[in-house]
C-alpha positions, 0 to 999 in steps of 0.5 A: 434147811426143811425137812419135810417127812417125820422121820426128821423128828428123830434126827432133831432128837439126836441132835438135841440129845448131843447139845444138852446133856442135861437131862431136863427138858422144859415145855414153855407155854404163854400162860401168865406164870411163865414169866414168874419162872427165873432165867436160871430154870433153863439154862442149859436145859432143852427148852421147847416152846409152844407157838410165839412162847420165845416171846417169853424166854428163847426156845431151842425147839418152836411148835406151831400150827397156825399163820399168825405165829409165823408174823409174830416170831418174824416181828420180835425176831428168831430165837428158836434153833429149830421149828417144827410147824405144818405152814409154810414156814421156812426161814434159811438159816434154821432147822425146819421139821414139816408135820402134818397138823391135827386140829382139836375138834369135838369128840377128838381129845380120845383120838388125839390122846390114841395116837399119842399113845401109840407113837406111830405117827408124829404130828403137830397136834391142836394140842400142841403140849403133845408133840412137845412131850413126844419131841421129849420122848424122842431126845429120852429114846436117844440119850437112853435114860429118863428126862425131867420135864418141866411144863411151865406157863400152862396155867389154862385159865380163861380170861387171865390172857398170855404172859404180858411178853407174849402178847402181840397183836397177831394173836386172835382171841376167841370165845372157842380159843378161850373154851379149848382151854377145859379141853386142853386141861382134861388132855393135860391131865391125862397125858401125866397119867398116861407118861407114868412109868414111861421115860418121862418124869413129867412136873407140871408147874401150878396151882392145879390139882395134878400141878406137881409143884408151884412156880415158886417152888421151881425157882425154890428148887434151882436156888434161884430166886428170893422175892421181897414180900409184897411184890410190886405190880410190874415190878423187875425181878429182884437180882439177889445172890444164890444161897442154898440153905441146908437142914442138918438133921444129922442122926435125928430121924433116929433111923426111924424112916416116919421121922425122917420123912417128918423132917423132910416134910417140914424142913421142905415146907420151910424153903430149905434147899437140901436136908442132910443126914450122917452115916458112919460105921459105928463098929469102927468109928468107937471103941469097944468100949466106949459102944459097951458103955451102958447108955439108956435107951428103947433100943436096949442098955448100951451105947453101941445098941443106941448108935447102931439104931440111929443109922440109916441102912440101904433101904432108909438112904433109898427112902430119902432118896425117892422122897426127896425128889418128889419134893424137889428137893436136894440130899446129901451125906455126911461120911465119917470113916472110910468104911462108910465111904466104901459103901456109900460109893458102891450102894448109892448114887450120892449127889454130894458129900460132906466131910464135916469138922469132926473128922478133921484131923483124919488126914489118911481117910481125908486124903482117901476121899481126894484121890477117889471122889471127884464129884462135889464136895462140902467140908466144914472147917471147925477145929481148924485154923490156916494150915488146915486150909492150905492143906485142903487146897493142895489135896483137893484138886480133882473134884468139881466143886468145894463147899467151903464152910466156915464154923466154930466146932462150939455147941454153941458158938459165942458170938464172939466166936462165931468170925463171919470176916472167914466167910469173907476170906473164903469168897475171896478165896473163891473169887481168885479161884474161878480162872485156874485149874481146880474144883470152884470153891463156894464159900460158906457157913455151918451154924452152931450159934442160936438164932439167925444173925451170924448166918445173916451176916454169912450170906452179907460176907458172900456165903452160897450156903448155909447150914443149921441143925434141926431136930423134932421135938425132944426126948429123955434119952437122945442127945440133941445139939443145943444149937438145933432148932425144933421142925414142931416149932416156927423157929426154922421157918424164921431161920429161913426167911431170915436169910432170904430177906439177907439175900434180898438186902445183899441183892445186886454187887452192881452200882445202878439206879434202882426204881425206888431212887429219884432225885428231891430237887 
């Protein structure tokens, strides 16, 4: 069905609003990096392809200007649910938006980047981006809160041609179409200046200069996928199982916010998927006499004057929070008394939370959590044996997921001690979980042993996270886990490639042919 003025725009970003929850949006060009990003990226998100890019990966939305996308779309077949195009295009059976096109001419990059500006008319610009990122504007306006906006496969780089899946016959190439790429880059660049402060939070995904992170790091980001070094010309991606890799940094920051933005740095540039921290009430959680104890340290001459100063106040989990998220990567929080619950559920918006081992004998503040928290939850099971998990079973009921995480409460953990067969149990736990009612279970594992081995054999056993603790160096007077691994040194770094290379070698639970095999005889 064809409507033809532009106030279908705003009916289509209604619409869009309704089916995709999600708020993020991705905007997928035909550069050759597009076809890098793993499906998983845009799953249940709006997607808003430009020109033939469902070539690519399917589209919710397709822009477009000129008549040989229309050949081109009809020859690989309609992916998209809607069209917004200036041609004739109007297929019976999907949603067609008419805009008036724009071209990109000399001197118009100014005007063209005005009328975006101004917002008073919608067209299919000669940069199509535009009116991508405007649909984006109109689907925020809609749901009323900010969108995340992926710009993928916008790599404007002359000569290298589209993604190989979106090279068809029907798209010309020019020494003009090839030389509009330094203007559309110089429109690019000025649109993420202009979309600042606005109800889009816009990423572009390269390696330019104003490129907010690289396509590995997106696919890093939605733990989605690992590749082997090396990677082979033309090779297919390599189907690996998710596993999300957590840096404990527990009281490590020292509740000094340059060290904690350390340890973020680091643990990111490591390839970590979350970094997580710890809040308790400390006037609480110890006696008083243990917090008069004397205890040396720069904070002053007891116990309790070195606890208080290793907590994170408001201000601090805030910091982590707007750090984290210019770096895409996750957070979340272990909370060991109901004094800190209270106030983690009032003050902050926390994307997951853990109960770890050391409370786990707390049943009345483990059962306040089950009735008031429905989100994710993470639950170390160190200290504990089966009883305690049947307990955990029939209490937890009402939340969305469970990370279950096997560990050995021992600093550190022998190896004999470490029984990866319980991650094993888990995933099997997990398996008979997923058709009845109740959060989904993620089996998992909470490293207290040197090195990278037991964690390795976790992700072979089925775990979809684990878990190992950092620290930054060393001082005289904190107490450190004799298992953290230092951020100064290479060793988590190592603990990381690790367990991607584990994932690597776990790879497919499908028995195939790969194209490595071929028979001798």
């Amino acid at each position: 069905m064809t409507q033809p003025s532009t106030e279908a725009l705003t009916h289509l970003a209604t619409e869009l609003s309704e089916a995709f929850p999600a708020d993020t949006i991705v905007i997928l060009g035909k550069g050759p990096s597009a076809e890098d990003v793993e499906p998983r990226v845009f799953k249940d998100r709006l997607t808003i392809g430009i020109n033939d890019a469902e070539r690519i990966h399917p589209t919710d939305v397709t822009i477009f200007y000129e008549d040989w996308v229309v050949q081109s779309l009809q020859d690989d077949g309609l992916h998209a649910r809607a069209y917004i195009t200036s041609t004739d295009f109007s297929p019976a059976d999907k949603s067609v938006v008419k805009a008036p096109h724009r071209p990109l001419g000399n001197d118009e990059e100014d005007l063209m980047l005005s009328r975006f500006q101004s917002r008073e008319e919608f067209s299919v610009e000669g940069a199509i981006f535009l009116s991508a990122l405007e649909l984006a504007r109109a689907v925020a306006d809609r749901k009323g809160r900010t969108q995340t906006v992926y710009m993928v496969g916008f790599d404007f780089t002359g000569g290298t041609g589209p993604a190989r899946s979106a090279t068809t016959s029907f798209a010309p190439d020019s020494s003009l179409r090839r030389a509009n790429l330094e203007i559309q880059q110089y429109i690019m660049r000025n649109a993420l200046y202009v979309l600042e402060d606005s109800n889009l939070d816009v990423k572009h995904v390269g390696a330019k200069e104003f490129s907010a992170l690289t396509v590995g790091d997106l696919n890093v980001q939605h733990r989605v996928q690992v590749t082997q070094p090396g990677k082979v010309e033309d090779a297919a991606a390599v189907e690996t199982p998710t596993v999300e890799i957590t840096a404990e940094i527990t009281t490590n920051h020292f509740g000094d916010l340059q060290r904690l933005e350390q340890l973020v740095h680091t643990a990111h540039a490591a390839g970590a998927d979350w970094v997580k921290v710890q809040k308790r009430d400390v006037d609480t959680f110890y006696t008083p006499q243990q917090l008069a104890a004397p205890y040396k340290s720069p904070f002053g001459s007891t116990f309790g004057d070195y606890r208080r100063q290793l907590e994170l106040d408001k201000e601090g989990f805030l910091f982590l929070d707007e750090l984290t998220k210019d770096l895409g990567i996750g957070w979340f929080t272990s909370v060991l008394d109901q004094p800190s619950f209270e106030w983690i559920m009032r003050e902050l918006a926390v994307p997951l939370v853990k109960l770890p081992s050391t409370i786990s004998e707390k049943k009345d503040y483990l059962e306040h959590v089950a009735q008031n928290y429905t989100g994710s939850l993470v639950i170390s099971t160190g200290m504990t044996d089966a009883s305690y998990e049947d307990w955990l079973l029939e209490t937890f009921t009402k939340q969305e997921t469970l990370y279950l995480l096997h560990c050995n409460s021992a600093y550190p953990t022998p190896d004999e001690h470490t029984n990866i067969g319980v991650v094993r149990h888990y995933a099997e736990l997990a398996a008979r979980q997923v058709d009845k009612p109740g959060p989904r279970i993620v089996p998992g594992y909470s490293s207290h042993d040197f090195g990278w081995m037991a964690s390795a054999l976790a992700v072979a056993a089925g775990a979809g996270m684990v878990e190992k603790h950092v620290k930054l160096g060393t001082t005289e007077w904190a107490h450190f886990d004799a298992v953290a691994v230092d951020l100064s040194t290479n060793a988590f770094q190592e603990y990381v490639d690790a367990i991607r290379k584990a994932q690597v070698h776990v790879g497919s639970t499908e028995k195939k042919i790969t194209a490595s095999e071929h028979h001798k005889y």
